[in-house]
C-alpha positions in Angstrom: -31.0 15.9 58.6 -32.1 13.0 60.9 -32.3 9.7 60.4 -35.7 9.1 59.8 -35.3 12.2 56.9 -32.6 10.6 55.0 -34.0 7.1 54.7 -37.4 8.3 53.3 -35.4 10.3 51.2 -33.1 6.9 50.3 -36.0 4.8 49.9 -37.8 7.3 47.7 -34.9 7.4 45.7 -34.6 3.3 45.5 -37.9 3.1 44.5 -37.5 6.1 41.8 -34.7 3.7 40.1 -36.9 0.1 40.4 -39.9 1.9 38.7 -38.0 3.0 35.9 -39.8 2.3 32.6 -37.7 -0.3 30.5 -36.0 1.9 27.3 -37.6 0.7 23.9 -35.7 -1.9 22.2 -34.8 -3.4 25.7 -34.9 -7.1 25.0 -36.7 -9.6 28.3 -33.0 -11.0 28.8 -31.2 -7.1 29.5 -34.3 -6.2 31.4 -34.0 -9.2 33.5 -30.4 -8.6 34.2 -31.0 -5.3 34.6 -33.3 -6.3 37.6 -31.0 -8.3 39.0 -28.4 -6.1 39.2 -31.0 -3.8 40.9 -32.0 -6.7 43.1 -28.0 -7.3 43.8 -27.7 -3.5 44.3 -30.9 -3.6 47.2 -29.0 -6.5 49.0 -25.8 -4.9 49.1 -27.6 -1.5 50.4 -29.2 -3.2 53.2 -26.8 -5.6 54.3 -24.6 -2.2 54.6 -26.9 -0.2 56.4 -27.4 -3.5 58.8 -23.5 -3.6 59.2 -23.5 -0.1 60.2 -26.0 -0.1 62.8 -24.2 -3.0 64.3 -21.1 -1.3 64.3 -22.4 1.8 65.8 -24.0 -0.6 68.7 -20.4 -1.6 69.4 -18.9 2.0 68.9 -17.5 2.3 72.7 -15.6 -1.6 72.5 -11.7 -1.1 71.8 -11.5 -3.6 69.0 -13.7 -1.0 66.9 -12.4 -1.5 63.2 -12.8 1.9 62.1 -11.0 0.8 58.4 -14.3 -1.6 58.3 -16.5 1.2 59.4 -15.4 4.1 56.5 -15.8 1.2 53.8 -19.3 0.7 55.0 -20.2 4.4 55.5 -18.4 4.9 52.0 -15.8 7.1 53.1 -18.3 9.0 55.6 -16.9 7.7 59.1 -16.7 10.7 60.7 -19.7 12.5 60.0 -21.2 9.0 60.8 -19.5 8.6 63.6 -20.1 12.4 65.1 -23.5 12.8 64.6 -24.1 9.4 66.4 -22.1 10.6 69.6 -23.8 13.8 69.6 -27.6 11.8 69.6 -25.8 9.3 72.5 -25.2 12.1 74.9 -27.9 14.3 73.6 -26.0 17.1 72.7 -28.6 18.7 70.1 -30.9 19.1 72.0 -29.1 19.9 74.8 -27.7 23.3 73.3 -30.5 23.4 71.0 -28.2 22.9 67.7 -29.7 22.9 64.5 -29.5 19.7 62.9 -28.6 20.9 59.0 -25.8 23.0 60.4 -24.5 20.6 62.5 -24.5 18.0 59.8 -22.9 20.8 57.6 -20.5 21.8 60.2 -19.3 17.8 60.4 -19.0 17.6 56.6 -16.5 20.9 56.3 -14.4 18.7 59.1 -14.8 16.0 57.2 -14.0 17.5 53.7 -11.1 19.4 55.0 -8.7 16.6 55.6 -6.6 15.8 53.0 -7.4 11.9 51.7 -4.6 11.9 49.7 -2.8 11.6 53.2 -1.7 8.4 54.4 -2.2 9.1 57.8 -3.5 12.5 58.9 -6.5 11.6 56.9 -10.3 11.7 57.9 -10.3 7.8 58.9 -7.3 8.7 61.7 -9.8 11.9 62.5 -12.3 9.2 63.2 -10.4 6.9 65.0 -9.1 9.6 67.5 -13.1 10.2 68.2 -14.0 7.0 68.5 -10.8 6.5 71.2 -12.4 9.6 73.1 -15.9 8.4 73.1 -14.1 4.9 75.0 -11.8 7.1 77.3 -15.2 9.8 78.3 -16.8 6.6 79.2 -14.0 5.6 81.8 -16.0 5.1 85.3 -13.6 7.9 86.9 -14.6 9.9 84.6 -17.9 9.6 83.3 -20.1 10.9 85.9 -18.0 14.2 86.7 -18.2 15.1 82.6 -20.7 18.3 82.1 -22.3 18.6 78.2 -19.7 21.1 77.5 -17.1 18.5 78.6 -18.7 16.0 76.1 -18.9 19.0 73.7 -15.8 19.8 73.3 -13.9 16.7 73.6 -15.9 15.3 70.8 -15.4 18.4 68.5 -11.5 18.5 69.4 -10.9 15.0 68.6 -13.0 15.1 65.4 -11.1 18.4 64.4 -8.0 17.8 65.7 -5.5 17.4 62.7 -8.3 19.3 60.0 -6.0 20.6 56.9 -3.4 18.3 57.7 -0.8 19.1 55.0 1.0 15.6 55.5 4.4 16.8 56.3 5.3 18.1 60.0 6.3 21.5 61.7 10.4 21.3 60.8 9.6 20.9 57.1 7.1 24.1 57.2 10.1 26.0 59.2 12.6 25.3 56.6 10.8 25.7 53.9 9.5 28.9 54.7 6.0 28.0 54.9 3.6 30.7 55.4 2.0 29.2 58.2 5.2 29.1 59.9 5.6 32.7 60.0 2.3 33.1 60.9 2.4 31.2 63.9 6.1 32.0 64.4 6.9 28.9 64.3 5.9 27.2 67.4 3.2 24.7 67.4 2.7 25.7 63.7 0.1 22.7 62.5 -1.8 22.9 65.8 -2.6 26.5 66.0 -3.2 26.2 62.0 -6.1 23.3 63.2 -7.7 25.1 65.5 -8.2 28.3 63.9 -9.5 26.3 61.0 -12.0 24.4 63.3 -13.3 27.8 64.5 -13.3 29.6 60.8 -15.9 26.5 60.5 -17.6 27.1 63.8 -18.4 30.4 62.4 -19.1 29.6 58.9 -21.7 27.2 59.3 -23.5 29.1 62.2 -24.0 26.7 64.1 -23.7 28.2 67.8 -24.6 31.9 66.6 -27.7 31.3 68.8 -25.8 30.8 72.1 -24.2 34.1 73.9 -20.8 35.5 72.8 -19.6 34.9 76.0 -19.8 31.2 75.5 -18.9 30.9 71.9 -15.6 32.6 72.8 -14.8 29.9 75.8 -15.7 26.9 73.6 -13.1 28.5 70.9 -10.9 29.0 73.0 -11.3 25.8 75.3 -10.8 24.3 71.5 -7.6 26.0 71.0 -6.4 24.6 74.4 -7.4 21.0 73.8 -5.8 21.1 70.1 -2.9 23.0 71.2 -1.9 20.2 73.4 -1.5 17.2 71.1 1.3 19.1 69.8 4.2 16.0 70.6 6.8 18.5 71.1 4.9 19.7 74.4 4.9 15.9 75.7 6.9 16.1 78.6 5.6 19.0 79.8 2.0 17.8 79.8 3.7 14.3 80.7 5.4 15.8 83.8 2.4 17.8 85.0 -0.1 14.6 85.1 2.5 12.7 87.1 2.9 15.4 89.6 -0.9 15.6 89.7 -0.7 11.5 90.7 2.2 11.7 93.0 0.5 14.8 94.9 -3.4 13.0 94.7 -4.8 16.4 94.1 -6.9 15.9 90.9 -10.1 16.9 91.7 -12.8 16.6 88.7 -15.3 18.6 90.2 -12.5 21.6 89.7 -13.6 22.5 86.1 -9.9 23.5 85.4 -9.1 20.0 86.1 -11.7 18.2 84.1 -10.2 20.6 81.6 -6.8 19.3 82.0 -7.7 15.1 81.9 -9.3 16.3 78.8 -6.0 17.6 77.3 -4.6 14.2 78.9 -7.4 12.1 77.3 -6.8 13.9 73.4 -2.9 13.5 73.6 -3.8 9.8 74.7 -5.9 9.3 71.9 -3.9 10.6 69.5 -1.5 8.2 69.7 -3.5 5.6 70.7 -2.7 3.2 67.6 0.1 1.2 69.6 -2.3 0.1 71.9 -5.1 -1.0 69.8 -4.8 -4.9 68.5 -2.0 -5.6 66.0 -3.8 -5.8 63.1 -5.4 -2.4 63.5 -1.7 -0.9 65.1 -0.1 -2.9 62.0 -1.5 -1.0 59.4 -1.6 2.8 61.3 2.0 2.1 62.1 2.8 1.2 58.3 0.1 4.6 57.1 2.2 7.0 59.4 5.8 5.9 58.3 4.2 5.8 54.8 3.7 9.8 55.4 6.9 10.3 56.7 9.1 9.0 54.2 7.0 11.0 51.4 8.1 13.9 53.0 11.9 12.5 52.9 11.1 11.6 49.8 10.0 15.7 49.1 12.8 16.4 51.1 15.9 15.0 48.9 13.7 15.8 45.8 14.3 19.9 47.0 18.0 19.1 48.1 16.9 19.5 52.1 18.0 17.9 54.7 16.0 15.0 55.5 14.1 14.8 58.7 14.3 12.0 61.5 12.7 8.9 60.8 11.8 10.0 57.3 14.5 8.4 55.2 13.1 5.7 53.8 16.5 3.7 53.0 17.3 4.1 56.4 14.5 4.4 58.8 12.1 1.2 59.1 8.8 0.9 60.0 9.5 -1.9 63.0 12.5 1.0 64.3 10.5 3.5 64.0 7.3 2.1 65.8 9.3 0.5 68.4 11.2 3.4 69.1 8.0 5.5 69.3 6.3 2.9 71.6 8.8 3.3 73.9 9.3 7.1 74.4 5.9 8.4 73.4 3.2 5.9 74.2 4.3 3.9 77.2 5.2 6.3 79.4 2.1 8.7 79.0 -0.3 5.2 78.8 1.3 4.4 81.9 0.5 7.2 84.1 -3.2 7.3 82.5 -4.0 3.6 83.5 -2.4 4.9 87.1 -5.4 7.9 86.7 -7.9 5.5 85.7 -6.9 2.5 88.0 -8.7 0.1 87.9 -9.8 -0.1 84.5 -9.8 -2.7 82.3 -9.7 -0.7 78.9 -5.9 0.9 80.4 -4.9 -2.5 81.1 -5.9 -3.6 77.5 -4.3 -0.6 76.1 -1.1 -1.9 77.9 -1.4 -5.6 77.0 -1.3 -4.5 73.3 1.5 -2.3 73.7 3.3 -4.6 75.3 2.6 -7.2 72.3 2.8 -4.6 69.7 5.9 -3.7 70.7 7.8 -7.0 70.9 6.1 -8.1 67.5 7.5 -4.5 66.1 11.4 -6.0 67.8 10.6 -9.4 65.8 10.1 -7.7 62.6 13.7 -5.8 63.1 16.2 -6.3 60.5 19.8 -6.0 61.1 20.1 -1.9 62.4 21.6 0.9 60.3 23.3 3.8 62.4 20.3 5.5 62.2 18.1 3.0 63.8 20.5 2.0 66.5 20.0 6.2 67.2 16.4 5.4 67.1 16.5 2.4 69.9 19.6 4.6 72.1 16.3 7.2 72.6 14.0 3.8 73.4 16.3 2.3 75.7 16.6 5.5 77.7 13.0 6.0 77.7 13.4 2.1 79.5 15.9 3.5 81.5 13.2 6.1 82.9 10.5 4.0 82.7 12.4 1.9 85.1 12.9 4.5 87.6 9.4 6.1 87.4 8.7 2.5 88.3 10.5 2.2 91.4 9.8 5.4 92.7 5.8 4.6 92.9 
């Protein structure tokens, strides 16, 4: 439905409430309050609808508050957020999509994540897309990008982590989960998210009027964009890019490689929280350690063995973060601000993590075994860091 459809349709139905008849026996003093709650209500509608539209004018800035932006869409972000990408780089009409099943297509994504997660939620959904949109925008990038590109980056990051079941790929091994049999238990959630996003392709219809041909490469191009946020693939990915740098051979006109810096640009993304401002980073870093000790917490209540980092007696938030700034985010943020050099979004990604990081070693207690575990893995990631450093 566009715009213009759904605020006739909103108005209409404003107006339908205003020019209710007053109920008999409705005394001057309820009818009056009665107005002014509807008065109140009208304010409040509009004042949203005025924050939205500025928000969505500042959609591609990295200090984006997407926590802001689901309160103001009412827990819509990422349908919001979608179908306003998708009219910014004309993507409807460029593959001639119809707007009701694309609308209905973004609402199964948006209904299929799990709210009761604290993490893997619609909102992170939304926040990963919203990180794309800023990284497809990157001047070394921009201009190379086909519609496809555009196309599938957006759907990937929107899809990414659809049916999230908030625990993580160990926990579904040892507890025999049927999805880790059927996906013999290697990249078990990501392979689970991508068929899902296409069992919703197909459902809602919405590229049935394009070849077969292509339908099948944009599922499969899918399944290889979603495939590779799996974290347990990191280095491999991580090792690739760098050989990439060190060798200069990236060449985006190469649609294999444009395919590859989108891989690059959805694991970046996805972990992008560390490097966004620390009030923003603050609260995904508590939300994800939230997640993961509810599944320790799952964990000692069926006598298994608790996972890393998920003990909630033993594992903090500031040792956990920390840890995971230093061998997740910094090295792969590093070799993308070398890709994107110069660029002053990298830099600011790295400024934050920088901060973030040291406010996260502030906020450390005294260290348990465990944690002290936790930094032996961050200071070797240091340790590599260092090198990586002197070799370029």
């Amino acid at each position: 439905m566009t715009d213009r459809r759904v605020g006739v349709l909103q108005e209409a139905w404003e107006c339908c409430i205003i020019i209710q008849p007053i109920e008999s026996g409705e005394t001057e003093f309820s009818t009056k309050r009665r107005m002014k709650h509807l008065l109140s209500f009208q304010r409040y509608y509009h004042t949203s609808r005025l924050l939205r539209a500025h928000m969505l004018s500042k959609v591609g800035t990295w200090n984006f508050d997407i926590f802001l932006f689901d309160r103001l869409t009412n827990g819509n972000s990422l349908v919001t957020l979608m179908c306003h990408l998708f009219n910014i780089y004309d993507l409807i009409h460029h593959f001639q999509l119809d707007i009701v099943k694309l609308h209905g297509f973004f609402g199964m994504v948006q209904k299929d994540y799990h709210s009761q997660n604290p993490y893997h939620n619609a909102i992170h959904a939304a926040d990963v897309t919203q990180a794309m949109y800023c990284y497809l925008k990157e001047p070394k990038l921009a201009d190379q990008l086909t519609p496809l590109d555009v196309f599938l980056g957006l759907i990937a990051a929107a899809a990414h982590d659809v049916d999230h079941p908030g625990v993580n790929q160990p926990f579904l091994i040892k507890t025999r989960h049927h999805l880790a049999s059927l996906y013999q238990n290697t990249s078990v959630l990501e392979s689970h998210h991508w068929r899902s996003t296409v069992g919703m392709l197909r459902e809602s219809g919405l590229l049935a009027h394009l070849p077969a041909e292509i339908t099948r490469v944009i599922e499969q191009q899918l399944g290889s964009l979603i495939l590779a946020t799996d974290i347990c693939r990191q280095n491999e990915f991580l090792l690739t890019f760098r050989e990439h740098l060190d060798n200069q051979d990236l060449d985006l006109l190469d649609a294999s490689h444009r395919h590859f810096i989108l891989q690059i640009a959805l694991k970046c993304a996805d972990v992008c929280n560390p490097c966004r401002s620390w009030e923003l980073s603050r609260q995904w870093g508590e939300r994800v350690c939230e997640e993961f000790h509810k599944q320790g917490e799952l964990e000692k209540k069926f006598d298994l063995e608790v996972s890393p980092q998920c003990d909630h007696k033993v594992d903090s938030v500031p040792a956990i973060q920390s840890g995971f700034i230093s061998c997740i985010a910094e090295p792969l943020f590093e070799e993308w601000n070398l890709f994107t050099h110069p660029s002053l979004l990298s830099q600011t990604m790295l400024d934050h993590l920088d901060k973030n990081k040291a406010h996260w070693i502030r906020l450390l207690k005294p260290r348990t075994l465990a944690e002290e575990q936790t930094y032996a893995c961050a200071e070797s990631c240091d340790a590599e860091k260092g090198e990586r450093k002197n070799i370029t």
